[in-house]
C-alpha positions in Angstrom: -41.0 12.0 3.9 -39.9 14.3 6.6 -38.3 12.6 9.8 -40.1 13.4 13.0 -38.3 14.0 16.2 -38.1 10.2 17.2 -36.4 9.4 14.0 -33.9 12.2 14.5 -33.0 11.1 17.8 -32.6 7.7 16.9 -30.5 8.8 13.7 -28.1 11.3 15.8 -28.2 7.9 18.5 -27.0 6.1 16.1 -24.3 8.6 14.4 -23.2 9.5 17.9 -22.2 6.0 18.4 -20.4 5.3 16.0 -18.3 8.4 16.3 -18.0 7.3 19.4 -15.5 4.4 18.6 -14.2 5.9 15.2 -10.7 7.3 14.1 -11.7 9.2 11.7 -14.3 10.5 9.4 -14.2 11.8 5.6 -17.0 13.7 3.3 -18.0 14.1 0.2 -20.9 15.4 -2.4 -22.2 12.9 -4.1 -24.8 14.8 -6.7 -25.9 13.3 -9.8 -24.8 9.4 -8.3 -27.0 7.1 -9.5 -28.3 4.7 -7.1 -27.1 2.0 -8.0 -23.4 3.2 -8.1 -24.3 4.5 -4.5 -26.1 0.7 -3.5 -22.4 -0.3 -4.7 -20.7 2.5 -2.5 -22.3 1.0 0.3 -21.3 -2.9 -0.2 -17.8 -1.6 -0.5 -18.2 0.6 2.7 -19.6 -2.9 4.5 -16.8 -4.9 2.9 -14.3 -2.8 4.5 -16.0 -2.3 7.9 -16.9 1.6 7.5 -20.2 3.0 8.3 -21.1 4.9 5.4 -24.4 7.2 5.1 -26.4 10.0 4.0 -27.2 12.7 6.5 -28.5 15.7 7.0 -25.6 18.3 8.3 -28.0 19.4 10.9 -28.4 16.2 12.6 -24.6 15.4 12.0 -23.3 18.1 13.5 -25.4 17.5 16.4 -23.9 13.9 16.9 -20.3 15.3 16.4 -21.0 17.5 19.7 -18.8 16.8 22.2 -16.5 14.5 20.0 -13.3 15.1 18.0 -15.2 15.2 15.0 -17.1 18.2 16.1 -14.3 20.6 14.3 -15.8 18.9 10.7 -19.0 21.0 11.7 -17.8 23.8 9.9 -17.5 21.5 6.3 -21.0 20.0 6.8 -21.8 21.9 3.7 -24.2 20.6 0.9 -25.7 17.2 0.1 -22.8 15.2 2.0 -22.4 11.3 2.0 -20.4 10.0 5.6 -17.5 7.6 5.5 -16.8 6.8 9.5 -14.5 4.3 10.5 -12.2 2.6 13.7 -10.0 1.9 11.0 -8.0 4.9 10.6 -7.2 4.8 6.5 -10.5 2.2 5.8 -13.1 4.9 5.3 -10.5 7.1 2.9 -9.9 4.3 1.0 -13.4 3.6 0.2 -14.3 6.7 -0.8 -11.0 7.8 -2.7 -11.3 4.5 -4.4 -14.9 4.7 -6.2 -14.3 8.4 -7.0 -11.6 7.3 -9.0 -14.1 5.8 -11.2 -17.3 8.6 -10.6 -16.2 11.7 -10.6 -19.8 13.1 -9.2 -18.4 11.8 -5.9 -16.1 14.9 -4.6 -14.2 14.7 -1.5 -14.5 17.8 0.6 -13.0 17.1 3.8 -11.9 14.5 6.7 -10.8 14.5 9.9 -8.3 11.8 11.8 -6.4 11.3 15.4 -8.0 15.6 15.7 -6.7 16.7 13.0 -8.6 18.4 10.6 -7.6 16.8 7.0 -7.9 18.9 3.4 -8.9 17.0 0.2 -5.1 16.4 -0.6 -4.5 15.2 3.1 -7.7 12.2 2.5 -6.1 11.5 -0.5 -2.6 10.9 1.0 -4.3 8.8 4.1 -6.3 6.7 1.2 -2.8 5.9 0.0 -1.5 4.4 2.4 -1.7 0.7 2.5 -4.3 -0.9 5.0 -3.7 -3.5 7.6 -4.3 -6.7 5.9 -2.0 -5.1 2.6 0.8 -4.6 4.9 0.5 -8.4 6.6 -0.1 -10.0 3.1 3.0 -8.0 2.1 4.9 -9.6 5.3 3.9 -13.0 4.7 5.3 -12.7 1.1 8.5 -11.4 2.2 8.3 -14.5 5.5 7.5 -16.7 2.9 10.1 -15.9 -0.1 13.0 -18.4 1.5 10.4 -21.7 1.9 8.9 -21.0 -1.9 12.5 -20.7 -3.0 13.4 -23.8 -0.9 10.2 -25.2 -2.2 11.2 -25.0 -6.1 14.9 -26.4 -5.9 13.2 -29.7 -4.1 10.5 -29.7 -7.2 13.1 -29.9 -9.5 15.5 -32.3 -7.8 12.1 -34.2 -7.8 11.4 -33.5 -11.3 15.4 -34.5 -12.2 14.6 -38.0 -10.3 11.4 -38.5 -11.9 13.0 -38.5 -15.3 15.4 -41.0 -14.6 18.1 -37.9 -15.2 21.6 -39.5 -14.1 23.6 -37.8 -11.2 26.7 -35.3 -12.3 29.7 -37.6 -12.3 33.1 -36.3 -10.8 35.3 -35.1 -12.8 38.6 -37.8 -12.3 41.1 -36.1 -11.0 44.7 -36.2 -12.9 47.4 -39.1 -12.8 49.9 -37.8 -9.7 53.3 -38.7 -11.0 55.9 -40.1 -8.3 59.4 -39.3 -8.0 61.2 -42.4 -8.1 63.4 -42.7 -4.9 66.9 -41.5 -5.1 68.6 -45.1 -4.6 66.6 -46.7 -7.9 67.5 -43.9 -10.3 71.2 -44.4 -9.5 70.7 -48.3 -10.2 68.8 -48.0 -13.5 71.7 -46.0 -14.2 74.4 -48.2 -13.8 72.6 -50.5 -15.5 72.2 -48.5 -18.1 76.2 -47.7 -18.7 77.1 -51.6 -18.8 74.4 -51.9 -21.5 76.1 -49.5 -23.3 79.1 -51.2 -26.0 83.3 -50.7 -25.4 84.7 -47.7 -27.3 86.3 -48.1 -30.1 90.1 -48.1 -30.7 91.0 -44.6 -32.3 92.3 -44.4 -35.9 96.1 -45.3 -36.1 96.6 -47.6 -33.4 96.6 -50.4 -33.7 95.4 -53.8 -31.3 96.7 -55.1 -28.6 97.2 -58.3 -29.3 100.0 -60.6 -27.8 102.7 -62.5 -30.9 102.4 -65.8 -29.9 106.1 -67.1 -28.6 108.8 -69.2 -31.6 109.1 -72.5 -30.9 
């Protein structure tokens, strides 16, 4: 059904608008989609916050007027499905994303921050991860010390549970103590009066006093 020229005003209202508050824009063909892998384009698209839409280049272009997306007029070419979005890498993402599983959905061309953006250039702005990536990956990394903290209490708390008995000290060696200098040199004397007279050497003989004649 052919729109008439209320409807086309309302659509290029409506285009215009969003442009309006966007960062950046990306198209594609989409022949031979089915609809329902299109219907699922489009939950994706309102998942992520990207205003996504068939449109005829005539009333795009007129929309893009006086915008910096009016450089993409010159790739509104063929049966184009729009990706527009404030998110700068959202409206990339969701079409880079389902073409890597329907390759009927081509990307032709993008633009983002005035820069016009080749096929290669959508691809590299689709790679890069979005906003709530990069804070989930934060958190991890904020979060790494309390989870490690976090296991070393389960297990002392396991350890406890299962009645597990604390390490014991290793007891530390006897420490022998020099004895003081004036105890040695008694238990040596001691020792050499213990000890029994030498005997007399061969050939000698006794002393022993001759009682005196009566």
């Amino acid at each position: 059904m052919p729109l008439n020229v209320q409807d086309k005003k309302a659509i290029v209202a409506d285009v215009g608008a969003q442009l309006a508050g966007a960062q950046t824009v990306v198209l594609a063909e989409y022949r031979g989609i089915p609809v329902e892998q299109l219907t699922k384009l489009r939950a994706s698209a309102r998942d992520h916050g990207v205003y996504l839409r068939v449109l005829k280049n005539t009333l795009a272009r007129r929309a893009a007027q006086g915008t910096q997306f009016e450089p993409l007029a010159d790739s509104m070419i063929g049966p184009l499905i729009y990706s527009i979005s404030a998110d700068p890498i959202a409206s990339a993402k969701v079409l880079q994303n389902f073409a890597k599983t329907q390759d009927k959905l081509v990307i032709t061309a993008g633009l983002y921050n005035g820069k016009l953006l080749d096929v290669a250039a959508v691809k590299a702005l689709a790679a890069i991860p979005s906003r709530d990536e990069l804070l989930s990956q934060l958190l991890g990394v904020m979060l790494a010390p309390v989870s490690a903290m976090a296991r070393v209490l389960g297990a002392v708390a396991a350890q406890k549970a299962t009645g597990a008995p604390a390490p014991v000290a290793e007891e530390a060696p006897a420490t022998v103590v020099a004895a003081p200098a004036e105890v040695t040199a008694e238990a040596a004397a001691t020792e050499a009066s213990a000890e029994p007279a030498a005997a007399p050497e061969a050939g000698t003989e006794p002393n022993v006093e001759t009682p005196a004649a009566e």
